[in-house]
C-alpha positions in Angstrom: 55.8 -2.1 -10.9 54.9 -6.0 -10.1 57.4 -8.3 -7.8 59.9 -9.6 -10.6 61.4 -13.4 -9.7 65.3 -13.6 -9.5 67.9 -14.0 -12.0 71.1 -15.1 -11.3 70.4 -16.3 -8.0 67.3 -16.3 -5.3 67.0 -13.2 -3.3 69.0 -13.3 -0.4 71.2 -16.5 -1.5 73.4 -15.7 1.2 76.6 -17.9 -0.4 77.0 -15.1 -2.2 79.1 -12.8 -1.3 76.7 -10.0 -2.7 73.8 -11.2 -0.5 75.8 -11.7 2.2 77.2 -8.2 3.1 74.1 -7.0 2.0 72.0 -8.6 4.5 74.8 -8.0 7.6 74.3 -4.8 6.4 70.6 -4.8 6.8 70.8 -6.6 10.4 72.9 -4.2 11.5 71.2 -0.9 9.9 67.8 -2.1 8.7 64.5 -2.0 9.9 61.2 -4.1 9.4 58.0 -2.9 10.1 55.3 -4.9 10.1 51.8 -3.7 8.9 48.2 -5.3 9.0 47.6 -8.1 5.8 50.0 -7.8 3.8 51.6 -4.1 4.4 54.9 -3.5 5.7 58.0 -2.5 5.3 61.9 -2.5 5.5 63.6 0.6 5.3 67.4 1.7 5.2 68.5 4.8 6.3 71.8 6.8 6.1 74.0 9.5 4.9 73.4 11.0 1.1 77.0 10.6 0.8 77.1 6.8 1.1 73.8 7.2 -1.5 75.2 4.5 -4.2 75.4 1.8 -1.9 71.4 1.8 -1.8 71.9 1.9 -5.3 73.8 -1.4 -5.2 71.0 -3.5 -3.0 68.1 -1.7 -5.2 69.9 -3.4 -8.7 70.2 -7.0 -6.2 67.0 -6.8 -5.3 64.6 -8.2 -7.9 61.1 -6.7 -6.1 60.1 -3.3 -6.6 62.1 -0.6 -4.4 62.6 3.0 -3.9 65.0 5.2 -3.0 64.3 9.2 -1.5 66.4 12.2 -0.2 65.6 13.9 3.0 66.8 16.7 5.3 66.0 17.2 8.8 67.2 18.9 11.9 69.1 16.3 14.8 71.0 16.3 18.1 74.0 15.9 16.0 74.0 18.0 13.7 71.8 21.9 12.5 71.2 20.0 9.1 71.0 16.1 8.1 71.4 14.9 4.6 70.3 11.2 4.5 68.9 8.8 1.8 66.4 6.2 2.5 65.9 2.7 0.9 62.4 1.0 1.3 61.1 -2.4 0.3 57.5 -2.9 0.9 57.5 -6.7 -1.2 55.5 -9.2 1.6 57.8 -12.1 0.1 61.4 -9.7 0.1 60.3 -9.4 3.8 59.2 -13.3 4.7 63.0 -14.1 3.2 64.4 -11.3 5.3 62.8 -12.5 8.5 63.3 -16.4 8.3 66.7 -15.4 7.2 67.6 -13.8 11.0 65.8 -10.2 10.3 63.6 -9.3 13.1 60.5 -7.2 13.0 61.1 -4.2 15.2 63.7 -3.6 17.7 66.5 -5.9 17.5 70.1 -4.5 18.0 70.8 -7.2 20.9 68.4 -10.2 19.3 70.3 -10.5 15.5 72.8 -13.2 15.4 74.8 -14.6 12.2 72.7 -16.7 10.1 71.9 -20.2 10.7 72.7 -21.3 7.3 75.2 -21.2 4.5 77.0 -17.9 4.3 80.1 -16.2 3.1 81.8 -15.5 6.3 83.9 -12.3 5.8 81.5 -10.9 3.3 78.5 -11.1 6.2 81.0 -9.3 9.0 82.1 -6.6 6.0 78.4 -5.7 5.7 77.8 -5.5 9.6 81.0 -3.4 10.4 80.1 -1.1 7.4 76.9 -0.5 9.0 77.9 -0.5 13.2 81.8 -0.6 13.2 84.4 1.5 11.8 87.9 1.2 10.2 90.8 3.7 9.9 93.4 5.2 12.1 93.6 5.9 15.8 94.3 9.7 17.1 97.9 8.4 17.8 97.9 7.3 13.8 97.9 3.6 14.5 95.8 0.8 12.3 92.0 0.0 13.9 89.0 -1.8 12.8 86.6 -2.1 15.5 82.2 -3.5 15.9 79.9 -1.8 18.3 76.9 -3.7 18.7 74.6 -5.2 21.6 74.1 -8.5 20.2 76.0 -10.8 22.2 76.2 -13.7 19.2 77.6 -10.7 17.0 80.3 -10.3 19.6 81.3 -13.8 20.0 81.0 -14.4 16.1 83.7 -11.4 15.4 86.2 -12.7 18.3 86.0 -15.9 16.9 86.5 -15.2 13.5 89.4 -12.7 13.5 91.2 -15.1 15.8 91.3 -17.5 12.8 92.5 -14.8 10.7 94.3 -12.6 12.9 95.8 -15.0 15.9 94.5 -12.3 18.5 92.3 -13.6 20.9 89.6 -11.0 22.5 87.6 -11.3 25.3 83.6 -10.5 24.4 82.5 -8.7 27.1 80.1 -5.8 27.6 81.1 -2.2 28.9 79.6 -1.0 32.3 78.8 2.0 31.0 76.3 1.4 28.9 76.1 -2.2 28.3 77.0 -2.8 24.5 80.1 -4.6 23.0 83.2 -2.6 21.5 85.6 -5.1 20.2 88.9 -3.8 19.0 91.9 -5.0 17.0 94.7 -2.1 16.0 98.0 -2.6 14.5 98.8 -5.5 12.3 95.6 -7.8 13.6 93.7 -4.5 12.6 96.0 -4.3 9.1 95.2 -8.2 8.9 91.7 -8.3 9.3 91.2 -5.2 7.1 93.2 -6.6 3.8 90.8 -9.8 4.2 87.5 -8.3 5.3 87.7 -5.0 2.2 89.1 -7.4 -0.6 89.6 -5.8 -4.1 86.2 -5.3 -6.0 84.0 -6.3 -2.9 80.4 -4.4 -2.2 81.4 -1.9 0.0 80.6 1.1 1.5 83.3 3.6 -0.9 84.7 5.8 2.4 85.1 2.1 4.3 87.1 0.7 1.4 89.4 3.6 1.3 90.2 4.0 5.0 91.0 0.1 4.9 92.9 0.4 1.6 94.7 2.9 3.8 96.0 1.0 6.6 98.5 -0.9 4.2 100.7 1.8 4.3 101.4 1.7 8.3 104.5 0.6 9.3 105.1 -0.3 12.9 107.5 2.2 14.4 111.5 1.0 14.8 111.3 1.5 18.4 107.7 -0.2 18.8 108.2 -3.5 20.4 107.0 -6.1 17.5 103.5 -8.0 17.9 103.8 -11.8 18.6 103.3 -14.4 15.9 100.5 -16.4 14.9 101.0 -20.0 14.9 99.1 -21.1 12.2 97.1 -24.9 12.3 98.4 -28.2 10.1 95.7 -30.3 8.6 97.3 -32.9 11.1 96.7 -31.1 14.1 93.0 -30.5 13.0 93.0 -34.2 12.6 94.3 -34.7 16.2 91.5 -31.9 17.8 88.8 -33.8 15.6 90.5 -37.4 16.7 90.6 -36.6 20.4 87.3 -34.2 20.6 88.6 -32.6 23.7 90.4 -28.9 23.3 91.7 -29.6 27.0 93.4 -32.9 25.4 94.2 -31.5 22.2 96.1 -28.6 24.2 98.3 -30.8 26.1 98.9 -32.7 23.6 99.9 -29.7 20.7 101.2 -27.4 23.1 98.5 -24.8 22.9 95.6 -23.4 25.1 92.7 -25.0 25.8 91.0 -21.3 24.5 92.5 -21.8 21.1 91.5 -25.7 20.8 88.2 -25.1 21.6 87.6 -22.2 19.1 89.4 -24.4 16.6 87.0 -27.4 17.3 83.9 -25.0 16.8 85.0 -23.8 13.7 86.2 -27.2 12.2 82.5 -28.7 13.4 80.4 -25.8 12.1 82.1 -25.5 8.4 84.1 -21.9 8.9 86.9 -23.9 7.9 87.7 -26.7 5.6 88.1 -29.9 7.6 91.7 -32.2 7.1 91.8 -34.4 4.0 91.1 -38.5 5.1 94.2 -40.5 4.7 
């Protein structure tokens, strides 16, 4: 079957939510290989079980695809049961690639797009792929992202501190070099209810498990998590006004940590900057 041109939208319009998750997804989980003229390929691989999600980026994508079954023999397991996505299309792969998709290896090299994107969409796609959700062996709330990519790190912490209030340090493990960042309780509850929204593109058993943690309750005798204090459209204007998080903190009475993530998300559109009075 010939390449077929967009409908709705162009391939890989990454302000849609669709497109977004779909192509943290692929950073995360995908590979490109490059071949000699105009060969090539990208290819996703995982369990049969999650099967439909390929489904889902095979009806978004408007360029010839297929989709096979295979089972093989691993360290991890006697028998694995996987299906695999491939796109061969030269101009699927171009967008892919100038979008932040590297040929090759590229676990620590993939960073969040340059561009436009739907913010919570894009991390949904690249925790379905590298992170996981649920509950903890001692039954309390988690959603957590294990990646090498130091710009994925620093992207997550900064995001769930807008929607969360949790600040964490991004900072790789000595024991094999890689990132785990971590939010349980209500930050994990929190981040959860906004990152697996009703009707999103997800992967089914992800959904569930973060469907799940609404039901958790911290304990009576569990000493209760501090507050978030939310920001005011005036003390945006005052960060923006003074351009200095140390200023801005003595001034509001917060740290300069929080100012200066504020400021970088006021200055690069992950939020809505104050109304002009």
């Amino acid at each position: 079957m010939a390449d077929r041109e967009p409908n709705a939208h162009r391939f890989m319009d990454l302000t849609v939510p669709e497109y977004a998750y779909m192509f943290g997804f692929l950073q995360a989980d995908g590979t490109l290989y490059r071949g000699s003229g105009r060969k090539g390929r990208l290819t996703v691989e995982i369990g049969a079980q999650d099967i439909d999600l390929l489904r889902s980026f095979q009806k978004l994508t408007p360029y010839y695809s297929n989709i096979t079954e295979r089972s093989r023999s691993t360290n991890f397991a006697e028998t694995s049961h996987t299906a695999v996505w491939t796109l061969c299309s030269l101009e699927a792969r171009t967008r892919l690639n100038e979008l932040g998709l590297p040929y090759g290896r590229k676990s620590a090299s993939i960073a969040p797009p340059a561009g436009d994107f739907s913010p919570r969409d894009y991390l949904r796609g690249v925790i379905d792929a590298d992170g996981s959700v649920g509950f903890t062996g001692k039954g309390f709330p988690f959603v957590s992202l294990t990646t090498a990519s130091t710009a994925m790190s620093v992207y997550l912490c900064r995001y769930a501190e807008e929607i969360t209030g949790v600040e964490r340090a991004s900072r790789r493990n000595t024991r094999d070099d890689i990132y785990n960042v971590l939010y349980t309780m209500e930050p994990a509850q929190t981040l959860a209810a906004h990152l697996w929204y009703p009707g999103c593109l997800s992967l089914g058993r992800k959904q569930e498990a973060a469907d799940s943690l609404t039901a958790w309750a911290r304990p009576s005798d569990m000493r209760a998590a501090s507050r978030h204090r939310r920001w005011s459209e005036s003390e945006d204007r005052i960060l923006l006004t003074l351009n200095s998080p140390r200023a801005a903190a003595q001034k509001l009475g917060r740290t300069d940590q929080s100012c200066s993530l504020r400021l970088w998300r006021l200055r690069t559109g992950q939020v809505p900057r104050p109304t002009v009075r």
